[in-house]
C-alpha positions in Angstrom: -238.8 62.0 -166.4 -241.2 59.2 -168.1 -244.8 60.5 -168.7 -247.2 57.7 -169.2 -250.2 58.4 -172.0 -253.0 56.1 -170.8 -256.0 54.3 -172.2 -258.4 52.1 -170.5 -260.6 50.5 -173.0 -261.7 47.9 -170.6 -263.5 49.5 -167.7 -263.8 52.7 -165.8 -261.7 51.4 -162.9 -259.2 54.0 -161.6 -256.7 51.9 -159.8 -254.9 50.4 -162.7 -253.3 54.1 -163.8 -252.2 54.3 -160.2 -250.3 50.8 -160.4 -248.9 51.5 -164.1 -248.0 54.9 -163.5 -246.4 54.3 -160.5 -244.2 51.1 -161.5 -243.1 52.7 -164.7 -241.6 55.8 -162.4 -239.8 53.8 -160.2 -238.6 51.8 -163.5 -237.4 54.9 -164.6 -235.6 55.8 -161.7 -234.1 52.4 -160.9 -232.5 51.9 -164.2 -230.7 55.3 -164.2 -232.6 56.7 -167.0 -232.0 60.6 -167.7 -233.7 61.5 -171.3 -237.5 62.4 -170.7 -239.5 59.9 -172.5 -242.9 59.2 -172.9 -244.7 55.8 -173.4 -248.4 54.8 -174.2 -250.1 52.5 -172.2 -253.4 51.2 -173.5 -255.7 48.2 -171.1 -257.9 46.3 -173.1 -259.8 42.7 -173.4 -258.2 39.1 -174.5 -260.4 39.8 -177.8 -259.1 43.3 -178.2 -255.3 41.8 -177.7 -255.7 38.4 -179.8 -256.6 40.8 -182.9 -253.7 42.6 -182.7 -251.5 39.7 -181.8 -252.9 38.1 -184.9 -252.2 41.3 -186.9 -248.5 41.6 -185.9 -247.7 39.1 -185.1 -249.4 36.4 -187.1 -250.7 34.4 -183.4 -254.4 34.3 -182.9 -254.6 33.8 -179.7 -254.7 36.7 -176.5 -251.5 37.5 -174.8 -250.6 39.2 -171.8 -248.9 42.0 -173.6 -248.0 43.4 -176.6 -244.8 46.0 -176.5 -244.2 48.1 -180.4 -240.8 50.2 -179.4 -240.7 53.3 -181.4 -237.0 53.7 -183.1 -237.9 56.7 -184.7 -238.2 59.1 -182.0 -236.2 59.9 -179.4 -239.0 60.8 -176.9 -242.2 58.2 -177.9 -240.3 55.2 -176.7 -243.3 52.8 -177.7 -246.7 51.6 -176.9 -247.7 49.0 -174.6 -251.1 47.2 -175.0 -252.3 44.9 -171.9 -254.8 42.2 -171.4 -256.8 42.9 -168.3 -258.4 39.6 -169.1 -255.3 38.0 -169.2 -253.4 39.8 -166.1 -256.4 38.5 -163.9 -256.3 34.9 -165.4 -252.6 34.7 -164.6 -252.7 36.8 -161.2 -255.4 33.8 -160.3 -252.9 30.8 -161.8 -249.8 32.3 -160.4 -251.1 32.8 -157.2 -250.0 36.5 -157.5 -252.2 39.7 -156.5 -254.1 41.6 -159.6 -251.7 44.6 -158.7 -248.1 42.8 -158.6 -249.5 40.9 -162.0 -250.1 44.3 -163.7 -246.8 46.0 -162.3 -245.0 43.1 -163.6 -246.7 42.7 -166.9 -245.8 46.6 -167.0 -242.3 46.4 -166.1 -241.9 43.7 -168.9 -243.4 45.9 -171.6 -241.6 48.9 -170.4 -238.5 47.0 -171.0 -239.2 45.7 -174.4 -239.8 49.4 -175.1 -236.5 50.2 -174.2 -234.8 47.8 -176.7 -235.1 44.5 -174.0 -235.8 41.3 -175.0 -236.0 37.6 -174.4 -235.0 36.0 -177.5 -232.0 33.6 -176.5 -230.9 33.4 -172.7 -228.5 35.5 -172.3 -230.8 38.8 -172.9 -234.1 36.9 -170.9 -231.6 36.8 -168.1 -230.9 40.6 -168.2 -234.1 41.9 -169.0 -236.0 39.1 -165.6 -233.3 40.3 -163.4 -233.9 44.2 -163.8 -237.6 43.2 -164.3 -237.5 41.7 -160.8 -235.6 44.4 -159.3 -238.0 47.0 -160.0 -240.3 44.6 -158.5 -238.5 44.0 -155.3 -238.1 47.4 -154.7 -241.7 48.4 -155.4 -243.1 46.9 -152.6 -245.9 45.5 -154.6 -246.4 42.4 -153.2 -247.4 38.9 -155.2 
């Protein structure tokens, strides 16, 4: 079982925990996982994000998501920190619904959280197709 802790810094809007919650279960559940876990999700602006990303990451500039997995317990798998700003800017670009952008943008950081990762092309082939088939099989639609 995954439990989700979740903070919205952005706004008061309801339907985001709904989207995240419920594409992180069926991540869970499509990848086979059995430990319980538990992963903190936390929404905020582009400025909220670019200080971070400039904090750890040395890049001052927003970003759609910042994943920190937690190797030091076997429960706390990581936090997640997303760019509302950013999910609607790209959802707009990339033609895609707010919701799929979100789920996606999710997905990707629940992933990184569970050791994932893009670095040369062998892994950012891995981690994009189990990214996409938690997609395909969520119904969310772009």
């Amino acid at each position: 079982m995954i439990k989700v802790n979740y903070i919205n810094q952005y706004d008061s809007n309801k339907k985001y925990k709904k989207i995240i919650k419920y594409i992180l279960s069926k991540g869970y559940k499509d990848l086979q996982l059995q430990e319980q876990m538990i992963i903190s999700i936390v929404l905020m602006d582009n400025q909220g994000v670019q200080e971070l990303n400039k904090q750890y990451r040395n890049i001052d500039k927003p970003t759609d998501v910042l994943s920190f997995e937690n190797d030091s317990d076997i429960y706390e798998i990581g936090d997640i920190f997303i760019s509302i700003d950013k999910i609607i800017e790209q959802a707009k670009s990339l033609k895609h619904s707010f919701e799929f952008e979100l789920a996606y943008i999710a997905v990707h950081g629940f992933l990184h959280c569970l050791g994932y990762n893009h670095i040369i092309d062998a892994d950012e082939k891995e981690m994009t197709k189990k990214q996409n088939l938690i997609m395909i099989g969520s119904k969310i639609t772009r």
